[in-house]
N, C-alpha and C positions, 0 to 999 in steps of 0.2 A: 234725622239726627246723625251727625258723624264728624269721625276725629277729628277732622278739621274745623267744624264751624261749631262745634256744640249740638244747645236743640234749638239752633235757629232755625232749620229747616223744618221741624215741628212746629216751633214756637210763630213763625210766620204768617201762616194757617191761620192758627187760632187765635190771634190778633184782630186778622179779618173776619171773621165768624161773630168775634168782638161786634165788631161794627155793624154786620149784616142780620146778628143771630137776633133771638126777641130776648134780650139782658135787661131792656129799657134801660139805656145809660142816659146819662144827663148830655146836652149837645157839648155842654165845654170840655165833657169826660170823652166823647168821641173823637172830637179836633187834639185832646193828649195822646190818644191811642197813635191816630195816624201819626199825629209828631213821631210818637217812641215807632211805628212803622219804616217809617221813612228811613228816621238814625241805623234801626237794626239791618235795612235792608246793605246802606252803606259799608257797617260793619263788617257784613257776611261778604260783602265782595274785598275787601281787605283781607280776611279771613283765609280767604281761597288764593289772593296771590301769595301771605304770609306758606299754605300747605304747598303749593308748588313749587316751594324750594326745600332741596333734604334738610333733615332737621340739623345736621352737625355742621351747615353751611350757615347755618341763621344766627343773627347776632343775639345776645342772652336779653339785650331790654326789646327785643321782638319777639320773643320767646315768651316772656313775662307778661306782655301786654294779651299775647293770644290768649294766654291761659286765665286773664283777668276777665277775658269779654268771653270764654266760653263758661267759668264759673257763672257770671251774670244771669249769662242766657239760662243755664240751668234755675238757677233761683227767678229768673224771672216763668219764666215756664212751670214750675212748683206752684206760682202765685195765683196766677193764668187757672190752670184746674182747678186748684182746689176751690177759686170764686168761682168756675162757673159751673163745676159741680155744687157749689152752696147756692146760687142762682137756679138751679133745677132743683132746689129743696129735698136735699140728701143730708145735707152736712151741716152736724148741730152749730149754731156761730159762736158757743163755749170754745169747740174743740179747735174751730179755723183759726185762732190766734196763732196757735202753736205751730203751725205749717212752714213760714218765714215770714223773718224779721221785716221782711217787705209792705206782708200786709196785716203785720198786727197792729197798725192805727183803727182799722173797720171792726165791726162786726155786721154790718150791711152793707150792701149793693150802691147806696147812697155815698157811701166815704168814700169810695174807690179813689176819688179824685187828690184827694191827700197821697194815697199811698204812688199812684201815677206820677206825682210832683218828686218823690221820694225816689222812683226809678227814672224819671225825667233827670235827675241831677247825678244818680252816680254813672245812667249811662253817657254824661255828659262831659264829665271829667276823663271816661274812660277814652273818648272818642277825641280829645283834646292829646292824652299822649298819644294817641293813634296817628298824629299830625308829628309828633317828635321821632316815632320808630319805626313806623313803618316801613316795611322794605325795599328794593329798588325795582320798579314796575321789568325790569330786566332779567331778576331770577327767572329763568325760563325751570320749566319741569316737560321729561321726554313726553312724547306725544303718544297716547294711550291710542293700543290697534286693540281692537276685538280679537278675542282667544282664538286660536283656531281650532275650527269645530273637530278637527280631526285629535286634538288631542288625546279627548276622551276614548275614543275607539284605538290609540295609538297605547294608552295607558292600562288598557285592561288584555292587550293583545301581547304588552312586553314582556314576557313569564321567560323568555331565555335570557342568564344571568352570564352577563360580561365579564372576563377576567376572574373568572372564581376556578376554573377548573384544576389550574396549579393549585394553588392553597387548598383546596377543596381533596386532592389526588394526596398531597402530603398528608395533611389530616388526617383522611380517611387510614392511610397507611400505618401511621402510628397507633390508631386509636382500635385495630385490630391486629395488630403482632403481638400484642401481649398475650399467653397464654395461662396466666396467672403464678410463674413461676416467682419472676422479679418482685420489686418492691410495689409496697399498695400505694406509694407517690406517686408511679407512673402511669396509674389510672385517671390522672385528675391533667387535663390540658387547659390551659388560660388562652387566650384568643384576645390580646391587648393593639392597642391603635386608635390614633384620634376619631371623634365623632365626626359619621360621615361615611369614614369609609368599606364600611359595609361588615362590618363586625358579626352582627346579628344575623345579615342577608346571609353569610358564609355559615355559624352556627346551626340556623334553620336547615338549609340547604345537608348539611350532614345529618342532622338529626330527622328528617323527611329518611333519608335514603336507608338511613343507617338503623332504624328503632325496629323494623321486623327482624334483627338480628338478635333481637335483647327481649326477656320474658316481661320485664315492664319498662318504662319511661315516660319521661316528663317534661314539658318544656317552661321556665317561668322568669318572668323579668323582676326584677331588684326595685335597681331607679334609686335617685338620689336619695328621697324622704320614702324610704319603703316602710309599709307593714307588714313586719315580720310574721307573724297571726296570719293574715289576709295569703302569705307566700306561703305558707308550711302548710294549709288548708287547700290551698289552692293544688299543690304537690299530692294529696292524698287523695283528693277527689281526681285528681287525672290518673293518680295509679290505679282505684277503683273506685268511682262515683256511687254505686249500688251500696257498696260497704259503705262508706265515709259520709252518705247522706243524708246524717241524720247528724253531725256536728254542728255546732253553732259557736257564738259570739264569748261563753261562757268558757269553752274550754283553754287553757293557761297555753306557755309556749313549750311547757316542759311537754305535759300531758299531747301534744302534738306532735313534738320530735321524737317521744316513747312508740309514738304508733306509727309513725313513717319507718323508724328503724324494724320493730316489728315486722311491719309488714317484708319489707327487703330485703330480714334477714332470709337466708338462701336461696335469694334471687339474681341471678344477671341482669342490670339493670342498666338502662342509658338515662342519665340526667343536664340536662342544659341548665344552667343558671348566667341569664344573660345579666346584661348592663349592671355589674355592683360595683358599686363609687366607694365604697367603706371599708377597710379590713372587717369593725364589727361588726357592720350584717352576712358577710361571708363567716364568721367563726359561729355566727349564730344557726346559720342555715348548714353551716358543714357538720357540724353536731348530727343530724339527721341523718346524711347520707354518707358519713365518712369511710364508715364501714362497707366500701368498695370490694368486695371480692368475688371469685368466679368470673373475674373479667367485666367487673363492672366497668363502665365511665362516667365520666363526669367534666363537661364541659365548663368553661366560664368565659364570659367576655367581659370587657374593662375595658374603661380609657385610660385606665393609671397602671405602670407599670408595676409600680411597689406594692398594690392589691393581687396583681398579678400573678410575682414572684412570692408574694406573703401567703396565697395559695395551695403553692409546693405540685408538685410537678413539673411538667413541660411546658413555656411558653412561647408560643407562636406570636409573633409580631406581625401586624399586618403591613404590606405596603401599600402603596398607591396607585393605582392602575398603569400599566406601560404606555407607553406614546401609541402603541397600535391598538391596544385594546382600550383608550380614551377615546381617539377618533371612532372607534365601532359604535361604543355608547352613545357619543355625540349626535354621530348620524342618523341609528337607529330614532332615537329619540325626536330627531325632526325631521329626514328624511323618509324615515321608515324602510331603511336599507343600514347595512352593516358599512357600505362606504363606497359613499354616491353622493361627495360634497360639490356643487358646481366649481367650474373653474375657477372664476372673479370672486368666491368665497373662498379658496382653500387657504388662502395669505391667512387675513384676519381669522379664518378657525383656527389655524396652528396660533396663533397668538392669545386666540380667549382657552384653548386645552392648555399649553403650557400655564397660565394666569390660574386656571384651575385646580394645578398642582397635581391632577389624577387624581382626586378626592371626589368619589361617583354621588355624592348627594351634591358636591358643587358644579361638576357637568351636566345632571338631568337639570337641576337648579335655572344654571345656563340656558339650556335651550329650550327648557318652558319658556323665559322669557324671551330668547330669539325668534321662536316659531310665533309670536303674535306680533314680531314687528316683519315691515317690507325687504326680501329677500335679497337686498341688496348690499357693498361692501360698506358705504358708508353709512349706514344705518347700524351696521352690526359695529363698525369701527367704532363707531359710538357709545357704546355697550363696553368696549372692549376700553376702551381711553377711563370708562367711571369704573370700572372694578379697582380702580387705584393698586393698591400696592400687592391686594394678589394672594395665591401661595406659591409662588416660586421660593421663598426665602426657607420658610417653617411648614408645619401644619400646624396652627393652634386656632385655639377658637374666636379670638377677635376677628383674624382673617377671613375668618366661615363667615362673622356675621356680617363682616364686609361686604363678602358675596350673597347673601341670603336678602339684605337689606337692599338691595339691587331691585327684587324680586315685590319688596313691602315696598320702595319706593314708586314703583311702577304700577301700583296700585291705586284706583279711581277711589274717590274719598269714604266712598261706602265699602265697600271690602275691606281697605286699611282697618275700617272702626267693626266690620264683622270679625276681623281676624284679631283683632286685638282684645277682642272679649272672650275670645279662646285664653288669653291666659289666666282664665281664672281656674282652670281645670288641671290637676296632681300632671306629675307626667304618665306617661302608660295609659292615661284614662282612656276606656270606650267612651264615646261620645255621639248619643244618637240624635241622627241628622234631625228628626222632628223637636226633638227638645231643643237643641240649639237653633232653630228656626223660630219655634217660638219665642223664645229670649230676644231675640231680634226683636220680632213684632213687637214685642211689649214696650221696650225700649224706646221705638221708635226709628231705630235701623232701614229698617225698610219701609219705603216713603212712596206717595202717588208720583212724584218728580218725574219717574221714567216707565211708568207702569205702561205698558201697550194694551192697547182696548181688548177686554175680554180677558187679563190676563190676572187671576188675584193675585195678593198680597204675597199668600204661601207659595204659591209659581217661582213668585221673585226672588222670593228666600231661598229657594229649592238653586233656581238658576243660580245665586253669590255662591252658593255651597258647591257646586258642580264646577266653578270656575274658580275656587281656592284650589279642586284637586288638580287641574288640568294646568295651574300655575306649580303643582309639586306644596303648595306649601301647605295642604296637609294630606294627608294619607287615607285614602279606602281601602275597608281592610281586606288582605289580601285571601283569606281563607274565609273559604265558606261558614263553618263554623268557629266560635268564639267561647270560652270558659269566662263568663262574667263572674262576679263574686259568690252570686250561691251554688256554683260548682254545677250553672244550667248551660246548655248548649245554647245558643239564640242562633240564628241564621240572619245576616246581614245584606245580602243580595236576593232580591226577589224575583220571580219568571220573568219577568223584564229586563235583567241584569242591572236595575237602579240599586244603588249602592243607600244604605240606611244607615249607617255608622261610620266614622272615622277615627285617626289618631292625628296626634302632630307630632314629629320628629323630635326629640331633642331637642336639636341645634336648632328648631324653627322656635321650640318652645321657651329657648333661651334667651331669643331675640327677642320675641314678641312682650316676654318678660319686662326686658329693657326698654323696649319702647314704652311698652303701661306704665314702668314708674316714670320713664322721663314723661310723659303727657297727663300722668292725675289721671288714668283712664281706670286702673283698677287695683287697690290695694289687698295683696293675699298674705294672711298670716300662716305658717307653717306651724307646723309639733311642738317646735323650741320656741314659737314664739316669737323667732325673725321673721323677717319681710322677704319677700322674691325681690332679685333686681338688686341692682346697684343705684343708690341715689345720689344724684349728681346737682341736685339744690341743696343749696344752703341752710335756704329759708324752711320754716318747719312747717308742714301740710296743714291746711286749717280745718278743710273738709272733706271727707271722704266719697266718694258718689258711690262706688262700689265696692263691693266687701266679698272677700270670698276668703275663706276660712278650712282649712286640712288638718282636720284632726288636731284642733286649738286650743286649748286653754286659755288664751287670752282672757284676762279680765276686763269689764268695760263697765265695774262701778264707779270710776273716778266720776266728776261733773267733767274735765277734761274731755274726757273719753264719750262721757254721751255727746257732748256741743259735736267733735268731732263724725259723731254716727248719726247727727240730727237731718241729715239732708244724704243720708243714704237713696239710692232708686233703687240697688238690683244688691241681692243677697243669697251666695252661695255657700255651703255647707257639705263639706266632703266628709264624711265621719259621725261621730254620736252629735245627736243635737243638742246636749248638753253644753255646750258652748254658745248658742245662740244669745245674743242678748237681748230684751225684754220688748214686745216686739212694741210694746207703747212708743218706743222712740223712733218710732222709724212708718212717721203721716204721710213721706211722701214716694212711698215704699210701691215700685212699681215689678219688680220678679223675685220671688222667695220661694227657692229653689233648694230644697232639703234634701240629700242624696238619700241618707241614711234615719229615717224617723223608726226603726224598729226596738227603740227604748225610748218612744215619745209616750208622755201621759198626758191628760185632757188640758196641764197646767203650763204646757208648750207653746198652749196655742193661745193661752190667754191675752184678751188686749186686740184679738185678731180683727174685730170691727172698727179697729182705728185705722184702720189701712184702708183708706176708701180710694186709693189710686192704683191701688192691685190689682194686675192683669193680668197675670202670671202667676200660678199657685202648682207648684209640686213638692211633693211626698212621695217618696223613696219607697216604702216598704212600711207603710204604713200599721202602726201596730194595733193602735184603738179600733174600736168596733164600730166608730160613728164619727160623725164629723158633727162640729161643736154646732150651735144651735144658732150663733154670731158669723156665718160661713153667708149669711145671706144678708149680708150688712157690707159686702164687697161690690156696691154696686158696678165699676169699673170691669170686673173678675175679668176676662175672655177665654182664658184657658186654664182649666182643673187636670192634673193629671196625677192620679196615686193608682196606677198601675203596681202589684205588687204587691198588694195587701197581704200583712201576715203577724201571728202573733209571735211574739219572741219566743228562739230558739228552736224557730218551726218552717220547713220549706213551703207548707202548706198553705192556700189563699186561703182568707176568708170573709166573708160579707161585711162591707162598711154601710150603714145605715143613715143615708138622707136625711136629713131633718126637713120640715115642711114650709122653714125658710130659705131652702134651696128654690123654690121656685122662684123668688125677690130676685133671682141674679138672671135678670133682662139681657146684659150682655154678651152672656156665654157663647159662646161659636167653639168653644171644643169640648169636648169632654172622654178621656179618657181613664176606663177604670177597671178594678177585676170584676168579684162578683158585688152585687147592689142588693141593697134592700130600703124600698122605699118608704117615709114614714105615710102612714094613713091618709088618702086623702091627695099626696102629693104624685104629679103626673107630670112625667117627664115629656107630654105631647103639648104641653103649656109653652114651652124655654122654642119663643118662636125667632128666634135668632141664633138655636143650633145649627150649627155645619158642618161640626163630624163630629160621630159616637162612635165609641169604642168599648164594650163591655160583655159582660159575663150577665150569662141569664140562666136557668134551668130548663132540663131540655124538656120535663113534662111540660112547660106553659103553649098556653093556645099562642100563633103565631097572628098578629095583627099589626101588619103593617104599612101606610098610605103615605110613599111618597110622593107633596104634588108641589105647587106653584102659589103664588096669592091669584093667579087665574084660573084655577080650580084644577090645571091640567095637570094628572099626576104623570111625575117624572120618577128615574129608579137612579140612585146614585151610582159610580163606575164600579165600585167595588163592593156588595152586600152581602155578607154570610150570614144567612140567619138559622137559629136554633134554636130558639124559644126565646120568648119576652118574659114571662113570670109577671104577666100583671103590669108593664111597665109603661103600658098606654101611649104609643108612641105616633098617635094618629099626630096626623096635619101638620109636621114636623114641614115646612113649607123650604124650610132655607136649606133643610140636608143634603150635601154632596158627598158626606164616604159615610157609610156605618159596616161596622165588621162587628157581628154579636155572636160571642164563644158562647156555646151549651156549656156545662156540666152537669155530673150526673151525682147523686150523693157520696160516691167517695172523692167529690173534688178532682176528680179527672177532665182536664177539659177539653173540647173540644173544635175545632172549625167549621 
């Protein structure tokens, strides 16, 4: 499945499985299949010239008709499973009406033939305007080179910062002459300039150098939709984590700003507060640290000047790189030298650096995309002619996404749609590389199309993720350690130097934004209540595919509101799960993905055996002590992850207890958890289509463990930590290739 073509690239497959699989269809029901075969293959090649041309180039009744035949595809693909999961004698034929309008003529195997007539005629009308607007076989789209492998090692090697050393020398200068005589305004510096150019990069860089000078400090990002809560917490456990680790969700913002002051009164202190878009979340968070004395600081960065100056203090305006220190970047970047451009390149470089305006997220930008095409002038000339208008004139942010969408255009149709499902995530988020790979998988993202023999599914995932960063369009995080939300350290880079997490930029996350509303690929509700993105149709959305939700209120009692969330697949949840709507509505429900379940009650999850297309199940931090007893009514499941167990208001794991119809989920290939307890009876050496374990066991238990083959030869997976089982019978586990099992010991201290 991807941006471009829908799930025809799933749905194709399974058409032919139609045909060859044991359905026992009627012969006139298989001569419809191949018909509706045939139409869809047409389609799909229509499809791929309509993506090969940039989207703000394509005429709007091309636009229309794509988004007609990708909606399709998805409904007809809805259709597709849930019969041939009700064909494998899963799915009660009460429940299958409710799936789509497609196939609620049947309730057996027999009808199919009606409902095939039914998709026979509206693929048939669609394919009729497809003769009216289809595009001109002539849009060409630039010709995709393979990354170069060097980026990666070029990316993790770039740690010297270009053109900071001035800004970085003033900075420094001001932010130590004070000796606490002056006024307590000139403690507080702003750091303002468009997104891009290196706001943060410059803040960090001081605040690295500068915080052994200061008895505490802090470093925290804002962001446009910030929680204030989440930042004031965040501040306390970095001034002391020992102390503060025992706060939770419960305590108010006053009771939080009481104890950050507290703590600071008579401290020298260095504070960063990056990225704040709001004077109000600045007046909220400066309450806490206002009381700057003894030489305290306090940094802030902005892209708005008037938050800036509304600040008080000194503000610093950034610029944008000089023409010598543009070219340094440039080159670094693809040459791997400070300035070693070839000859027959240096014309057209001076033309794409000036085009770039010295804005260093649109130079590295740049030449991620240069360094994967041929090193020649008219190849980059090419490059240089589509950034259209540039930033010579401004720096603002249309112009960024001009240059950024360079970057998405250039993009083969499966990244386009991995990177566009990134915008269902806050800004600032951590984002761990397995979890967003699974999301993939479930989807249907990642497809056999280009698999290389030997190579699984998760390889290929792993490989799109690896090739977003080495295009710059998102981010491996740069520091070893990371402060996630419960004030825990995680490590991101492993002995290998493979990167486990990311971010995306801003200004990537703005685009990508824009792109999901303009394509229907993912609608995300905010705080207030608004949508991400600017919508630029007319017409009023009918169906929802994906849903992802930040701290929502939203209501979704209307009938309005459920028609529109009846053909949801993928469901995100940033915040309390209290927003959730009921999960009855939602049969054809393939990733439900809950960041935050530590205020979930057993009534959360009610309805959960209606989801029989569920592939994808995470839980945040899970607070119950069990998983519901309908958890084995997912026959679809493949991946369980409620790593994080804990009961509210508590840092502490604690054991989720298996029901004995956990063993029903046949499908599972992952399993990720803290500590388990399993019910009576139930043995996790059964689930013979495991492939990775992940979990907490006690260190007393006997260790028993046989990894082999269905040829009886036992194999060991690449990565095994074992510490005890605790009873968890993990013989003959035949399909395992990773298991990492943590010990603990009774005071829940765990182990590797």
């Amino acid at each position: 499945m991807n941006i471009a073509t829908g799930a025809m690239n799933t749905l194709l497959p399974k058409l032919g499985e139609l045909l060859v699989g044991e359905y026992k269809l009627q012969k006139g029901v298989k001569g419809e299949i191949e018909e509706l075969e045939k139409e869809l293959k047409g389609m799909t090649a229509a499809l791929h010239k309509v993506a090969e041309t940039p989207v703000d180039q394509l005429d709007q009744q091309v636009k229309i008709w794509a988004s007609e035949v990708r909606e399709l595809s998805y409904d007809i693909e809805d259709a597709i499973d849930t019969f041939m999961l009700k064909c494998k004698g899963h799915e009660p034929a009460t429940s299958f009406k409710k799936v789509t309008n497609l196939f609620n003529k049947f309730k057996t195997n027999h009808q199919i033939h009606g409902v095939m007539k039914d998709i026979m005629d509206q693929v048939k009308k669609v394919s009729e305007r497809r003769d009216r607007y289809i595009v001109d076989d002539n849009a060409a789209r630039p010709t995709v080179v393979d990354v170069d492998s060097r980026l990666e090692a070029m990316y993790r090697k770039a740690t010297e910062l270009i053109g900071i050393s001035k800004p970085k020398n003033e900075l420094t200068k001001q932010l130590l002459e004070y000796d606490g005589s002056s006024s307590q305004q000139s403690n507080i510096i702003s750091i303002v300039g468009f997104g891009g150019l290196g706001k943060t990069t410059l803040a960090n860089s001081l605040f690295q150098e500068l915080k052994a000078k200061f008895d505490s400090y802090c470093f925290v990002s804002v962001s446009l939709n910030p929680d204030i809560n989440k930042i004031l917490k965040n501040i306390l456990l970095q001034l002391d984590e020992k102390m503060y680790s025992h706060i939770d969700e419960t305590w108010e913002t006053k009771q939080l700003i009481d104890k950050i002051r507290d703590f600071l009164n008579n401290r020298r202190f260095l504070c960063v507060i990056d990225d704040v878009w709001k004077k109000s979340a600045w007046d909220t968070i400066k309450l806490a640290v206002q009381d700057a004395k003894l030489g305290s600081k306090i940094i802030v960065t902005t892209r708005n000047k008037v938050v800036a100056e509304h600040a008080g203090g000194g503000v610093y305006e950034m610029k944008p790189l000089s023409d010598d220190d543009s070219r340094q970047l440039f080159c670094k970047r693809i040459f791997d030298s400070n300035d070693d451009c070839p000859a027959d390149l240096c014309g057209v470089t001076e033309k794409i650096l000036k085009k770039c305006g010295g804005v260093p997220l649109a130079i590295i930008t740049t030449a991620c995309l240069l360094a994967s095409k041929p090193r020649n002038s008219e190849e980059w000339d090419k490059v240089n002619k589509s950034i259209s208008l540039g930033l010579e004139n401004n720096l603002d942010v249309d112009k960024m996404r001009k240059i950024l969408s360079l970057s998405y255009n250039d993009l083969p149709f499966h990244l386009k749609t991995c990177l566009l499902s990134l915008s269902k995530y806050p800004e600032d988020e951590l984002i761990r590389k397995d979890v967003l790979i699974w999301g993939w998988l479930a989807e249907g993202f990642i497809t056999d199309e280009t698999r290389p023999v030997g190579t699984s599914l998760q390889e290929i995932g792993e490989s799109y993720f690896n090739e977003l960063i080495n295009r710059s369009l998102i981010q491996p995080m740069s520091e070893d350690n990371f402060w996630d939300e419960d004030g825990k350290v995680h490590v991101f880079w492993d002995e290998d130097g493979k990167v486990h997490a990311c971010k995306v930029h801003d200004m990537v996350l703005e685009l990508i934004n824009q792109l999901s509303v303009e394509e229907d690929f993912v609608t995300t509700y905010l705080s207030d209540g608004q949508q991400t993105g600017k919508h630029t149709c007319t017409a009023q959305k009918k169906k929802i595919r994906r849903l992802s939700l930040h701290n929502s209120n939203k209501s979704y009692a209307s009938p309005e509101a459920r028609e529109k969330l009846s053909k949801v697949r993928s469901i995100t949840i940033f915040g309390k799960v209290d927003s959730i709507p009921p999960l009855s509505s939602f049969h054809v429900l393939r990733v439900l993905q809950l960041e935050d379940c530590s205020g979930m009650d057993k009534n959360h999850l009610n309805h959960l055996d209606k989801l029989r297309l569920l592939r994808f199940l995470r839980l945040g931090h899970y607070s119950a002590t069990e998983l519901p007893e309908s958890i084995g009514k997912l026959e679809s499941l493949e991946t369980l992850d409620i790593r994080g167990a804990r009961k509210p208001s508590s840092f502490k794991s604690h054991k989720v207890l298996f029901p004995m119809s956990f063993a029903k989920l046949r499908k599972l290939l992952r399993l990720y958890a803290g500590r388990v307890k399993l019910a009576q009876g139930l043995m996790l050496g059964d689930m013979k289509s495991l492939q990775e374990l992940v979990i907490e066991a006690t260190r007393k238990a006997t260790v028993s463990i046989c990894f082999g083959t269905t040829t009886g030869k036992a194999h060991y997976p690449q990565r095994l930590r074992r510490g005890g089982l605790n009873d968890l019978d993990l013989e003959n586990l035949y399909s395992l290739r990773h298991a990492t099992i943590y010990s603990f010991d009774d005071d829940s201290k765990a182990h590797k």
